[in-house]
C-alpha positions in Angstrom: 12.9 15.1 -12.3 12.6 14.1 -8.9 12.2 10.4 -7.5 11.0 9.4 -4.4 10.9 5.4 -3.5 7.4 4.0 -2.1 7.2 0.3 -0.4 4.1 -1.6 -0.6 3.6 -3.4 2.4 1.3 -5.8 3.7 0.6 -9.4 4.8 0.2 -11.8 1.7 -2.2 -12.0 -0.7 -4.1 -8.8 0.3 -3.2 -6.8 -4.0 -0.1 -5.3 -3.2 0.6 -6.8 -6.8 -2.3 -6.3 -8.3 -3.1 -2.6 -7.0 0.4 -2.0 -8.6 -0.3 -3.4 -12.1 -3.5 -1.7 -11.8 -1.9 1.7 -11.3 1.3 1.2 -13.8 -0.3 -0.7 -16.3 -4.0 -0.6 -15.9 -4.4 -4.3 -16.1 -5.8 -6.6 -13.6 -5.7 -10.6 -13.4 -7.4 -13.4 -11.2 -4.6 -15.3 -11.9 -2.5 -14.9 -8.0 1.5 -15.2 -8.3 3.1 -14.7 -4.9 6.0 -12.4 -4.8 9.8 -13.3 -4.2 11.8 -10.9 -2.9 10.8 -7.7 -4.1 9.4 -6.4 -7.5 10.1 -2.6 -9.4 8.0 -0.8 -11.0 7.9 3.3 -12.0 5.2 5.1 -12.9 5.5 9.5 -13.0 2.5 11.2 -11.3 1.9 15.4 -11.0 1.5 17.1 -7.5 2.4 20.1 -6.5 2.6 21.8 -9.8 6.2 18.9 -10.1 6.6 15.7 -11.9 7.6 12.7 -9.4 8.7 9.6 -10.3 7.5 7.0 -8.0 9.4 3.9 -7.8 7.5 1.1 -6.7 9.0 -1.5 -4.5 6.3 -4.5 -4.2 7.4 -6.2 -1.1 6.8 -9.7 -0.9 4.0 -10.3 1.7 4.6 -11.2 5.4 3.3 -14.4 7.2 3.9 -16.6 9.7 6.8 -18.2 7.8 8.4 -14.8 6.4 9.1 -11.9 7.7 10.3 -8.6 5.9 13.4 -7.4 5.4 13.6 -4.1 6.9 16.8 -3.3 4.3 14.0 -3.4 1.7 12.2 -0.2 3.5 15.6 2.4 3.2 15.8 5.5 1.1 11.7 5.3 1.2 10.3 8.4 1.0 6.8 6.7 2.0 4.6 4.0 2.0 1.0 2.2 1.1 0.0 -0.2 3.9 -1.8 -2.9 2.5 -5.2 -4.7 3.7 -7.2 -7.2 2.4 -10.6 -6.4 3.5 -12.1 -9.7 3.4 -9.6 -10.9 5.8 -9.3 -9.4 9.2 -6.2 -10.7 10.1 -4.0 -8.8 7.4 -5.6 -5.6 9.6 -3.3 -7.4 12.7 -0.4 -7.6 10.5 -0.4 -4.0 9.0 -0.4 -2.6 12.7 2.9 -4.8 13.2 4.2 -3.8 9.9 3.7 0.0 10.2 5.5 -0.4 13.8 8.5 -2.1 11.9 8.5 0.6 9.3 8.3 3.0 12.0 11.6 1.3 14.2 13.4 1.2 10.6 12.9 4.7 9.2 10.3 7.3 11.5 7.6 8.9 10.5 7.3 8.9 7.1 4.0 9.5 5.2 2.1 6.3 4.4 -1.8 5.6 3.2 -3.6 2.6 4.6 -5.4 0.5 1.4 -8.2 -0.9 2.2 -8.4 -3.4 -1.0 -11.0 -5.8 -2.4 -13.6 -3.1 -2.2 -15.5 -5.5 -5.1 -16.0 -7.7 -2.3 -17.8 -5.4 0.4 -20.1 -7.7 1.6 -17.7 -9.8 2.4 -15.4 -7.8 4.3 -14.3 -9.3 7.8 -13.4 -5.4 9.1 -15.8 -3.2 10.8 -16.8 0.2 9.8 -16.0 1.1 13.5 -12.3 0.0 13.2 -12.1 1.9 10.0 -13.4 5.3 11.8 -11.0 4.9 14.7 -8.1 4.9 12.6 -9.3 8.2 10.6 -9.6 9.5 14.3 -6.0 8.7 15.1 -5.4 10.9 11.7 -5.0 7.9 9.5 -5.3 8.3 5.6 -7.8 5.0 4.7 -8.9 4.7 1.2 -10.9 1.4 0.1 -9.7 0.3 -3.4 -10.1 -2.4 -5.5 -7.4 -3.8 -8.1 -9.8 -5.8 -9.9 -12.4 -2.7 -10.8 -9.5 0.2 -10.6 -11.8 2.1 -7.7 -9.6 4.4 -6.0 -6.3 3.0 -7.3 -5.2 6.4 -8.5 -6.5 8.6 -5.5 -4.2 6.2 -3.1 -0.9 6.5 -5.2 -1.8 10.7 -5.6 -2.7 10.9 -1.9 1.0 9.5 -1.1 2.5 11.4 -3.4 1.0 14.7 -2.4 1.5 13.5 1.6 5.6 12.7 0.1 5.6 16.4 -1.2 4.5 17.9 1.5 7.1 16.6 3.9 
């Protein structure tokens, strides 16, 4: 069976976590526990008529205070870019973090998550800044952990986008 390694990255607190117990697990919870270091998971997904094993590397998120460590990102095969829509300034960090990831490894296939969909209406990114990525040919899905919306299509979408490479 083949096994391809995704990194979740992202600034803290936007669901990395939660979008992964979601997927795995299919379990959500309010209760938030920050991530040290990095966490695994594995779940097995079908594309491309193959079974693929993702394992799931839940970076801890970046701030001001912490940084990621780029050895984290090797032997990725791609990766989900993290946003808490409710906060613009995760947006900011995401651009800084796919630059890393791109420095560290290339090109390699990535989806941006825009999470917290539950909590559209209060969002802090604009529709407009969403549309000028998908211009730039930018995969943006909206999910939310909490209610499982578009959990599944984010983790096929890199899966197929990993297959196709």
């Amino acid at each position: 069976m083949l096994q391809k390694k995704v990194c979740m990255v992202g600034a803290f607190a936007t669901g990395k976590t939660s979008l992964i117990a979601r997927f795995v697990r299919s379990i959500f919870s309010e209760n938030y526990q920050t991530t040290v270091g990095v966490k695994i998971d594995k779940k097995t997904v079908f594309t491309h008529g193959k079974e693929l094993n993702l394992i799931l590397w839940d970076l801890y998120g970046e701030d001001e205070f912490q940084k990621v460590h780029t050895s984290y990102l090797r032997g990725s095969s791609g990766y989900l870019l993290v946003v808490d829509g409710t906060r613009h300034n995760t947006l900011d960090v995401a651009f800084a973090l796919k630059q890393r990831v791109e420095d560290s490894l290339g090109n390699i296939p990535f989806v941006m998550v825009l999470n917290k969909a539950d909590l559209v209406d209060e969002w802090d990114i604009e529709n407009e800044e969403i549309e000028q990525l998908t211009k730039q040919g930018w995969i943006v899905i909206q999910t939310s952990a909490k209610t499982g919306d578009g959990v599944e299509e984010v983790f096929q979408t890199l899966a197929d986008k990993i297959m196709e490479e």
